[in-house]
N, C-alpha and C positions, 0 to 999 in steps of 0.2 A: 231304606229311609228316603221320605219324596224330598226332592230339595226343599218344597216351600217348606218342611218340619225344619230341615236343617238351617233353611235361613233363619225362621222364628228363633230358633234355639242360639244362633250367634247371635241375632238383635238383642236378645235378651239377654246376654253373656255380656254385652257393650255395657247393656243400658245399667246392668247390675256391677260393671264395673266403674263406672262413670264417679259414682259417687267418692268412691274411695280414693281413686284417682285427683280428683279435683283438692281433697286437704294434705296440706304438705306440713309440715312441722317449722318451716321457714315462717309461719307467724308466733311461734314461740320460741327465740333465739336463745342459746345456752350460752356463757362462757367457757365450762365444762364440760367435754362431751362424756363423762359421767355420768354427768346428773339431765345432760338429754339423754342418754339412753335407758336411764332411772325413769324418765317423764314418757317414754316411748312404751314402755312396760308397763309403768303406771296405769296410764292410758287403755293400754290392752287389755289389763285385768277388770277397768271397769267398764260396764253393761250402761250402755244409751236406754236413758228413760222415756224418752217418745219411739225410739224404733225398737228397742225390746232385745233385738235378735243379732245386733250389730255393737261392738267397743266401742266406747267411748273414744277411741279413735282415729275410727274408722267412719264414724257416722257424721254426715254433714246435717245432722240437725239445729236449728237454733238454740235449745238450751243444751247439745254436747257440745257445741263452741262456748257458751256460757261458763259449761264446768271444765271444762279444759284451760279456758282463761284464768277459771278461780284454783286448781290444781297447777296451774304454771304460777300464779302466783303465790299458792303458800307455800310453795317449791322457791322460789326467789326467794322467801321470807326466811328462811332455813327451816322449814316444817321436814317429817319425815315422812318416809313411803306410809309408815304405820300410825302415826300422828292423822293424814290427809287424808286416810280410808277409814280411821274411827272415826273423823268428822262426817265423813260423807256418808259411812252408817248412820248417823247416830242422824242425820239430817235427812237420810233418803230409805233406810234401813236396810237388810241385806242383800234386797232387789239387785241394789249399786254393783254388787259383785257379781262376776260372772260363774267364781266358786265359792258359794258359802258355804260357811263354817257348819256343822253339823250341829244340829238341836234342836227342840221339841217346834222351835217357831218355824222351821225350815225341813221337818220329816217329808213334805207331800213334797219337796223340792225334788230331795233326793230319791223317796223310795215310791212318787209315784208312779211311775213308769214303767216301773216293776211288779208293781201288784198289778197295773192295768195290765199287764204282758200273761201274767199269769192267771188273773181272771180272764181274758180273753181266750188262753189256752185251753183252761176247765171246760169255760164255754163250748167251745171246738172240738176236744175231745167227746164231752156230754154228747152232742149232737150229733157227733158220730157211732157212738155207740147205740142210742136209738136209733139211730135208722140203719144199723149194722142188725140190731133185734128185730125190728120192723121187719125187713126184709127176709126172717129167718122162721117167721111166724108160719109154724104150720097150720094145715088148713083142716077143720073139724069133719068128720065122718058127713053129714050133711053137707058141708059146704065143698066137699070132693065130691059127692055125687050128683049136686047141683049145675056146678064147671060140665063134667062128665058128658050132664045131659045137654047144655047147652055147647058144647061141642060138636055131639054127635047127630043135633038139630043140626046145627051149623053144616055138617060136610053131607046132611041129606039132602038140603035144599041145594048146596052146589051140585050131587050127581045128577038131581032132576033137572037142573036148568041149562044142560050139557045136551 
């Protein structure tokens, strides 16, 4: 590995850790460390809707502080874990989760990536087997004698020009 990959790869390790690093839980103060550790979970289970790919509490986006604000405070309000994520279903739809619930709205959630895995594999195999046949294709009485003679053109003209 050249160094400069290696450097790239730790700039990148920083810069991708940067974010997460910079949100503390210290601007959502608990009385009960219950009910932050209830908010810390909370938080993890749900999916930041501008980064996508990042928790809700992990992501220093402008509206995952927004819904963290609103999720710390129907948590102060005495809301429940299950109360605060039908809301934010019902407001953002299952997206919000990071594991949704299984159902006809949410099939290509769970089972896409599995038929893409398995139509890719057909594919794969498919095309290997053509050109395992291809390759296997004998050659017709004419087209042997044809080779033949262009062969044996072929090594007449190397003995003459020897």
């Amino acid at each position: 590995m050249s160094k400069q990959f290696a450097s790239l790869v730790f700039l990148w390790l920083i810069a991708t850790a940067l974010p997460v690093a910079a949100y503390t839980l210290a601007d959502f103060p608990f009385d009960d460390p219950k009910k932050e550790q209830e908010f810390r979970e909370l938080t993890g289970k749900l999916r930041c809707l501008v980064c996508q790919n990042e928790s809700l509490a992990a992501s220093d986006a402008d509206l995952a502080e927004d819904l963290r604000r609103e999720v710390y405070d129907m948590m102060k309000a005495g809301r429940s874990k299950e109360e605060i994520i039908k809301f934010l279903v019902q407001r953002y739809g299952d997206f919000v989760l990071y594991d949704p619930p299984l159902k006809p709205s949410t099939y290509l959630i769970w089972f896409g990536p599995g038929v893409l895995l398995l139509i890719g594999a057909f594919v794969v195999i498919r095309t290997l087997k053509q050109k395992k046949s291809a390759r296997e294709k004998t050659l017709s009485a004419e087209e042997q004698q044809r080779v033949e003679a262009l062969l044996n053109t072929a090594s007449e003209t190397q003995g003459t020009d020897k």
